[in-house]
Every structure is written in C-alpha cells, then in structure tokens.
C-alpha positions as CSV (number, residue, x, y, z in Angstrom):
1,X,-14.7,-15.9,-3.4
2,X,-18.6,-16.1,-2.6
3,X,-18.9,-19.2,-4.7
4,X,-16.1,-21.2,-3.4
5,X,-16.8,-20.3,0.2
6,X,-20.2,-21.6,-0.4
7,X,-18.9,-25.0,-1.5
8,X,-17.0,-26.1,1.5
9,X,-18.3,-26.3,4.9
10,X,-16.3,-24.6,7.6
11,X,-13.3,-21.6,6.8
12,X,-10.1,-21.4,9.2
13,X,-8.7,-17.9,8.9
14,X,-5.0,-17.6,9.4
15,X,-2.8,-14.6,9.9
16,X,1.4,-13.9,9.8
17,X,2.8,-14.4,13.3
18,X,2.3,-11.5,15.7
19,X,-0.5,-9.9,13.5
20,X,-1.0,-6.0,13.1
21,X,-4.5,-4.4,12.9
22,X,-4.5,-4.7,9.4
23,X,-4.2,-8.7,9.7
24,X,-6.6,-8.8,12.4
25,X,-9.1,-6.3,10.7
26,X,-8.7,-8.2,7.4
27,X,-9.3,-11.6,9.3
28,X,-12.4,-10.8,10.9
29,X,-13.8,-8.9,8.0
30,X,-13.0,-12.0,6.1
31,X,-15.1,-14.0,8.9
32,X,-17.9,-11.4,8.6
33,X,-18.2,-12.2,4.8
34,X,-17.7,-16.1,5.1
35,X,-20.6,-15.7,7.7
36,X,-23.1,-13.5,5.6
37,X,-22.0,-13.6,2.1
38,X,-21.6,-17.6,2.0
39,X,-23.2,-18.7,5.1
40,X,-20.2,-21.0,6.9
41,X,-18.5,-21.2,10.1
42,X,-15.4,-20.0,10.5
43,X,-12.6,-19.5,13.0
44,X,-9.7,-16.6,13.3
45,X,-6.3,-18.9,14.6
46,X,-3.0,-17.1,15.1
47,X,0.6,-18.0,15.4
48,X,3.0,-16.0,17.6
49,X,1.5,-12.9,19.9
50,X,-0.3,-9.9,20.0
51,X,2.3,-7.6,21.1
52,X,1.6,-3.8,20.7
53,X,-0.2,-2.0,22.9
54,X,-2.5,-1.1,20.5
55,X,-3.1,-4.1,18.8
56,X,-4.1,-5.7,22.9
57,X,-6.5,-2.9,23.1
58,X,-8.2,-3.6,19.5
59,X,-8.6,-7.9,20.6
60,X,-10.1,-6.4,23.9
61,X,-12.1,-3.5,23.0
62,X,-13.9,-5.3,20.4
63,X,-14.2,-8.8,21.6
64,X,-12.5,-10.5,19.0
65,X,-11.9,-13.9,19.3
66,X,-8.8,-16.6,17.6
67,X,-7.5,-19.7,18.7
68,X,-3.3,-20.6,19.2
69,X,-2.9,-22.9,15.7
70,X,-1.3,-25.2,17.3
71,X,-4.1,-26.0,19.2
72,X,-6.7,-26.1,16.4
73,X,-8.3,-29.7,14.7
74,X,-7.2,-28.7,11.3
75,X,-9.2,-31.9,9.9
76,X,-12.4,-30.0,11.5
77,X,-11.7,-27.6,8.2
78,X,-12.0,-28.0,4.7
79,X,-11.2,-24.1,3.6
80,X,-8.2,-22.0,4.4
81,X,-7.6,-18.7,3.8
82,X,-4.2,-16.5,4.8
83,X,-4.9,-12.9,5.0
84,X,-2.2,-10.1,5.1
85,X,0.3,-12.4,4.4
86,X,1.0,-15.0,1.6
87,X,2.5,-18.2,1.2
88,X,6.7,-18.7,1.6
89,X,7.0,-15.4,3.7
90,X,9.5,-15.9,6.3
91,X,7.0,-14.5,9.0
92,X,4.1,-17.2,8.2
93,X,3.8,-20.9,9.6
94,X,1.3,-22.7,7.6
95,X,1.0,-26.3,9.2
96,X,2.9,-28.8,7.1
97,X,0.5,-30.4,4.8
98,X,-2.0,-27.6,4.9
99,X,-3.4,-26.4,1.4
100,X,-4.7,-22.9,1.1
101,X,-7.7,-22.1,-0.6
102,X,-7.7,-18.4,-0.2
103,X,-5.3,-15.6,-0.1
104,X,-5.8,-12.0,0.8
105,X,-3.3,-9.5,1.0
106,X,-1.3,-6.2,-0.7
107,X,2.1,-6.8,-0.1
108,X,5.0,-7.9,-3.0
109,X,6.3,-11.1,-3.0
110,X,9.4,-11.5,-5.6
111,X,8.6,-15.8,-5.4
112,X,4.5,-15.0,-5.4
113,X,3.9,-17.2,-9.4
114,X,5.5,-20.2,-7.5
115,X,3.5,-20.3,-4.0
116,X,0.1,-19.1,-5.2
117,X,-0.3,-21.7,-8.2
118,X,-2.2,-23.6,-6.4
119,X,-4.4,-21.5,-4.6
120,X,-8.2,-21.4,-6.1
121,X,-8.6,-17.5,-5.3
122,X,-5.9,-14.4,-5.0
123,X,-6.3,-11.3,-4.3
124,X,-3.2,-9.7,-4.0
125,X,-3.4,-6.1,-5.4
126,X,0.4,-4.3,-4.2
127,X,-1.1,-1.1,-5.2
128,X,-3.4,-1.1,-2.2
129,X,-2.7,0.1,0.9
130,X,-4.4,-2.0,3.4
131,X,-5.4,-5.5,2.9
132,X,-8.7,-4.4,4.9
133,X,-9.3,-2.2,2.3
134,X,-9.4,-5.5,-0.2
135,X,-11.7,-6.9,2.6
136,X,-14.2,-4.0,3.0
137,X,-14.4,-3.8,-0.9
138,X,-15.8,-7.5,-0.9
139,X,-18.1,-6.8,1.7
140,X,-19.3,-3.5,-0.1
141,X,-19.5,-5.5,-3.4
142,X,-21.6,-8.1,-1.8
143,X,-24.0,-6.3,-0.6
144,X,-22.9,-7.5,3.3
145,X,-23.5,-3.9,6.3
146,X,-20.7,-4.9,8.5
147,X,-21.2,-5.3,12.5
148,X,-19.8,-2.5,14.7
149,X,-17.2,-4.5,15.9
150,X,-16.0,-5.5,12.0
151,X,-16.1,-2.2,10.6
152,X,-14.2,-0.7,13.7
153,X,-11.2,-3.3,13.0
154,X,-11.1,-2.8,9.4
155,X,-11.4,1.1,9.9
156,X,-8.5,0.6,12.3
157,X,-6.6,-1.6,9.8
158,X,-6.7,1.2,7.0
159,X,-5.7,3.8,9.2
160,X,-2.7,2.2,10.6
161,X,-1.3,0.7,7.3
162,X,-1.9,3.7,5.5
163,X,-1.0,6.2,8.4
164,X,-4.3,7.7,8.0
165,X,-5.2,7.8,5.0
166,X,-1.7,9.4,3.9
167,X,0.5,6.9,3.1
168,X,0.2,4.2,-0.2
169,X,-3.6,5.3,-0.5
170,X,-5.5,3.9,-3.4
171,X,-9.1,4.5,-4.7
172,X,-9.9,1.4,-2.7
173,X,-9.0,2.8,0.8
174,X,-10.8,6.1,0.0
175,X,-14.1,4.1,-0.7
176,X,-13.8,1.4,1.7
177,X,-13.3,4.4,4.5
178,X,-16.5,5.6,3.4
179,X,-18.3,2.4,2.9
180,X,-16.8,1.7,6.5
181,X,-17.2,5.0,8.6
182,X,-21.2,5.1,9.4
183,X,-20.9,1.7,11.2
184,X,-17.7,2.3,13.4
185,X,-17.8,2.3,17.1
186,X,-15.9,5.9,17.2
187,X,-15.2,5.6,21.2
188,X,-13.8,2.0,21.2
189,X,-11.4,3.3,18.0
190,X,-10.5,6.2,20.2
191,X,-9.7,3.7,23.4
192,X,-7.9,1.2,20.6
193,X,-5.8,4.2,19.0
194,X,-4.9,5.8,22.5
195,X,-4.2,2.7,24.9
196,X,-2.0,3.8,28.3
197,X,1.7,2.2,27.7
198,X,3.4,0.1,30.3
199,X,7.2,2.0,31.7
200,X,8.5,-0.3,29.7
201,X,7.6,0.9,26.7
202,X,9.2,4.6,27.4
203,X,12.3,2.8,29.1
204,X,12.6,0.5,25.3
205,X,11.9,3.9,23.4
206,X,14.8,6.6,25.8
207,X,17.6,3.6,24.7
208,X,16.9,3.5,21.2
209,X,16.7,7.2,20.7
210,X,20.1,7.0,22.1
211,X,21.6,4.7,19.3
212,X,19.8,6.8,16.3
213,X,22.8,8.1,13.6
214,X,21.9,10.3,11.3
215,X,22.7,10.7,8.2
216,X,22.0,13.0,4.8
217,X,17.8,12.6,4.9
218,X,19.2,8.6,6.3
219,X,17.9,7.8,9.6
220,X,19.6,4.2,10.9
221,X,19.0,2.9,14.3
222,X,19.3,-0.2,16.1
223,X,17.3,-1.3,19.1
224,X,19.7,-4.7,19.7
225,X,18.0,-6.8,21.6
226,X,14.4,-6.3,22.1
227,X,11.1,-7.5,23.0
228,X,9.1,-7.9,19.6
229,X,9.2,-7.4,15.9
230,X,6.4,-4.5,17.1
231,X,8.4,-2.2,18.8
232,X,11.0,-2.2,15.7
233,X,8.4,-1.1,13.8
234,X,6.8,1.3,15.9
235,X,10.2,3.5,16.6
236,X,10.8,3.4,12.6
237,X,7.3,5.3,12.5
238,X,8.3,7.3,15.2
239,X,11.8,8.4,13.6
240,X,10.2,8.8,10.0
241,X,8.6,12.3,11.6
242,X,12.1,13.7,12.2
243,X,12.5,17.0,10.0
244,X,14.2,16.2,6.1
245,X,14.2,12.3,6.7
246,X,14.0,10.6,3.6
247,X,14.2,6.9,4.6
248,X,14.5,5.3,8.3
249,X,16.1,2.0,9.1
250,X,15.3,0.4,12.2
251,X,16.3,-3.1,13.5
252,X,16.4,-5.1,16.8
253,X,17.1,-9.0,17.7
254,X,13.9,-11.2,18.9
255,X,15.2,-14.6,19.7
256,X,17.4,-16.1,16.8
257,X,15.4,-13.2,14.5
258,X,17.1,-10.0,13.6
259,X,13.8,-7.9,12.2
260,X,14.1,-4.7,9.9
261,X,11.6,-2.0,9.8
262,X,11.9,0.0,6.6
263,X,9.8,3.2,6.4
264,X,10.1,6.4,4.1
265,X,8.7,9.6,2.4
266,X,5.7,9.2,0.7
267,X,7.0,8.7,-3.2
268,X,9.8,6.0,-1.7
269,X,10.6,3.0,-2.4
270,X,10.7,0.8,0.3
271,X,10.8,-2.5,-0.7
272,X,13.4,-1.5,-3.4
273,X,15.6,-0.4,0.0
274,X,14.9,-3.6,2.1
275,X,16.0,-5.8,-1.3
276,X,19.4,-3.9,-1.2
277,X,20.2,-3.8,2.3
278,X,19.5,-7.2,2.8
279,X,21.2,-8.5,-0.5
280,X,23.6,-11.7,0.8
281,X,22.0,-12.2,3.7
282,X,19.4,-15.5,4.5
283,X,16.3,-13.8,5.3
284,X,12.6,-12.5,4.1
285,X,11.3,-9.4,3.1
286,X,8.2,-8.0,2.0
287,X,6.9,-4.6,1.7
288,X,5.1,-1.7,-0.9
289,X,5.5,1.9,-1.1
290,X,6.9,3.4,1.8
291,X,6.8,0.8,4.0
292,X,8.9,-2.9,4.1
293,X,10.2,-4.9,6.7
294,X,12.4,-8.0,7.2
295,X,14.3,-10.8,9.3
296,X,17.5,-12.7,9.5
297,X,18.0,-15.7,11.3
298,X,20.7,-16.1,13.5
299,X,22.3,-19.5,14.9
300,X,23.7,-17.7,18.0
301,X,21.7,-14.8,19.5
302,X,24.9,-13.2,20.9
303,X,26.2,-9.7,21.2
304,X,29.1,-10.3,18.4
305,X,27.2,-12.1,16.0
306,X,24.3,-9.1,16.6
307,X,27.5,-6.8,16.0
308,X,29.0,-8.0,12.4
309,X,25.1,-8.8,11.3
310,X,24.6,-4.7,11.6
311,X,27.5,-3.5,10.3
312,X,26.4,-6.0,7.2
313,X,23.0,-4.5,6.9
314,X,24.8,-1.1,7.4
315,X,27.3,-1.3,4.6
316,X,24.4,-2.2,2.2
317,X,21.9,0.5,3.6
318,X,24.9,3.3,2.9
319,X,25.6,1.7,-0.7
320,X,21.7,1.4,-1.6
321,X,21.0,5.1,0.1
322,X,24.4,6.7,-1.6
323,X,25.8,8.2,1.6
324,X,29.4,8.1,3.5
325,X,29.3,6.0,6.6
326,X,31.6,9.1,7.7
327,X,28.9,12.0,8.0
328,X,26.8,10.5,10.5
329,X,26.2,12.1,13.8
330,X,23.6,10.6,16.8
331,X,20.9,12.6,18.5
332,X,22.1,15.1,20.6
333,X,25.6,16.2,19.0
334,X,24.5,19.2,17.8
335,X,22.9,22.2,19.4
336,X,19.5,21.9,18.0
C-alpha cells in the first residue's frame, strides 16, 4: 500500500454513507498513513450524514475534517481508496466513472471476486473485527506513532465495532489496542463515548420498546418510520442485552429505505441470519460474526407497503430462527 500511495500524487478517502466510528477512524488513520508513510495529500469526503450522537461528538471532539462528495473536484485526484465498505454495497455511492485504487475493510461480500478485480490493493480480512484495526496494523507495521487525534478515532472505531473488545475480536484488535492506547486522548474518548442525547432520542427509543415481540432467545422489533439507519442499529445493540436473547432483529423505514440491524450472541451467525431473512427481497446486506445489517428499497414509503414488507422479513426471520410466529409476547405482558 506504501508503494502505490507513493506513486500517485494526491489520495481521496471515501467512506459508506452515514459513516460509523469505525469508517471515520479507519479513514483518518488511512490519511495519517498516506501523510507519513507515503508522503501525499489527501482528503476524507463523505456521502450521506453523520447521524448518531456519538459519531457528532467524535467529528467535533477531535477536529476531523471531510468534504460532501458531491462537492469535491474528483479530477484534482489520482488515488481512491474506500474504507469500511467495498465496491457494489448497497450503502456506498462511488461517483460513476470513479476507479478505486484501494480498498480497506472486514466485512463479507457474497459478489466481492467481481467488484475488487480491478482494484490494485485489498485488504479485506472478514475475520477481523474492526476495519481500524486493519488500519492501525499498517501504521504499526510502518513504523508511523499516530497523532492524538488518529489514535483516539481508531481506538474509538475498535471499541464500537467490537463492543469493547468482546465481540468478533481477533489477534489484530488485541494488538492494534495496544499499539493504539499510549497515544489516545482518554478525556476526549470519554466526551465522544458519553455525549448528552437530544429528547428526541428517548422519545424514538420509549416507542420502539413498545413494538419489541419476543420470542424463544428471538428478539424482533420494528421502529417503522424513523430518522436514520443509526438509531436501527443502536436499539438492536440495546435489545441484544435483554436476558437469554440469542439473536435481535431490528428495522425501521428512512426515505424509500427499509434498514435491518442484525445483532447476536457472541458464537452467532449474523450474516447467515440477514441472508435468510432477506432471501426474495431486492436489497443489500453485509455483515460478520454477530453483527449484519441491510436495506430494501421501497417505491412508495407508505404505511401499507411498510406493513406487508415486515411481515415478509418476519416470515423469513421465524423460518431462518426455527420458531412459531404464535409464542411471541411484547414487553410488558408478563409480570416480570
């Protein structure tokens, strides 16, 4: 990766839409080696938002700095590199035309032989669990002591993809968290992990709780329609700590996108899950371990065509999970 970064002149960094701290961590760091390892310019572009409350926090506490794609001179760039996210996934908009040089991630892609053919470096290692991690091991390898700023969002990348440090955990996370830890900014990672939440947020998270049905170690709940892909996966995270779940299910609508937040036990099979429950419909999917997540687009955003899409997804989620649509019960039915 040194040695083609070193032949081109200037790197543009791109991310999937909305990015987590993972993508974010993993796109800096990937600036940080570009800018020490090789000696280019680059610049961090984004499609979408940054939506969490978290993920706000970690762009303000540490200063980091991207550009809308849309409005970048993609001529002014002869190196491209996607990071957390590969080419063909549903929730990535590469500019028509655009050839990727570099990609960077840890996530399974069923089509991955035919989209990164062309691509002069992969690293794509499914095993791992946080694409930071990938990006912290080239910086350890080249020799490159990360800025405060770096190390804090690739620190902050591991721990939320890999729930710190207890979910899909490799050798690679364990040693770039050490490589990692002497240079983090342990206040600003406190004030990035902790950030206050708006009333919205609680108001989002009482109505789902009230559409949770439970199931034998199945948790499946629906947000319907909903502010961002985000909060779907933040309430799956939430629900996964409910006593004897095995596997949670969550979904809401964003726009004309119905998105699916998979999570389970550690030992689960997430991905294997998402395939199933998602099996006739037109969407994406991606995922490893114990985490996956998903979309559907749908031509009308209404409350009917929300309606059938669910009971879809739900008929395939039973099936794939072995249970009777008949034993579930919501929050609150029984005495405990």
């Amino acid at each position: 990766m040194r040695n083609l970064l070193r032949s081109r002149r200037r790197l543009l960094v791109l991310t999937h839409n909305n990015p987590d701290p993972d993508s974010l961590g993993g796109a800096v760091g990937l600036q940080e080696f570009a800018r020490k390892a090789a000696g280019i310019d680059s610049r961090l572009a984004i499609s979408g938002k940054i939506l969490r409350a978290e993920n706000q926090a970690m762009v303000r506490e540490l200063g980091l700095q991207m550009d809308r794609v849309a409005d970048v001179a993609l001529a002014d760039f002869d190196c491209v590199a996607l990071v957390d996210t590969q080419p063909g996934f549903g929730h990535t908009h590469v500019p028509a035309g655009l050839a990727v040089d570099i990609v960077l991630d840890h996530h399974v892609c069923p089509d991955a032989a035919d989209h990164l053919r062309a691509v002069p470096f992969v690293d794509v290692r499914s095993d791992v669990g946080a694409t930071s991690s990938l990006v912290a091991g080239h910086l350890l390898a080249a020799g490159v002591r990360p800025s405060a700023e770096v190390a804090t969002a690739l620190a902050y990348g591991i721990r939320t993809d890999t729930a710190d440090l207890s979910r899909n955990v490799s050798d690679l996370d364990l040693r770039a968290w050490d490589f990692l830890f002497p240079f983090v900014d342990r206040q600003r990672l406190v004030a990035i992990a902790s950030p206050r939440l708006p009333l919205a947020y609680f108001q989002t998270l009482k109505d789902a709780l009230t559409k949770v049905r439970l199931y034998d170690g199945l948790v499946l709940c629906s947000l319907g329609l909903t502010t961002s892909a985000e909060m779907v996966a933040e309430v799956a995270d939430l629900l996964l700590r409910l006593e004897g779940t095995k596997a949670v299910f969550c979904g809401g609508l964003v726009g004309n996108n119905y998105h699916v937040s998979v999570r389970t036990e550690i030992g689960g099979d997430a991905w294997r899950l998402i395939r199933a429950s998602m099996e006739g419909e037109a969407g994406t999917c991606g995922g490893h371990g114990s985490v996956a997540g998903g979309s559907v687009q749908v031509e009308v955003a209404d409350a009917r065509t929300l309606r059938r899409l669910e009971r879809r997804l739900e008929r395939n989620i039973l099936k794939a999970f072995g249970v009777s649509g008949a034993n579930a019960y919501a929050l609150g039915d029984g005495e405990d």
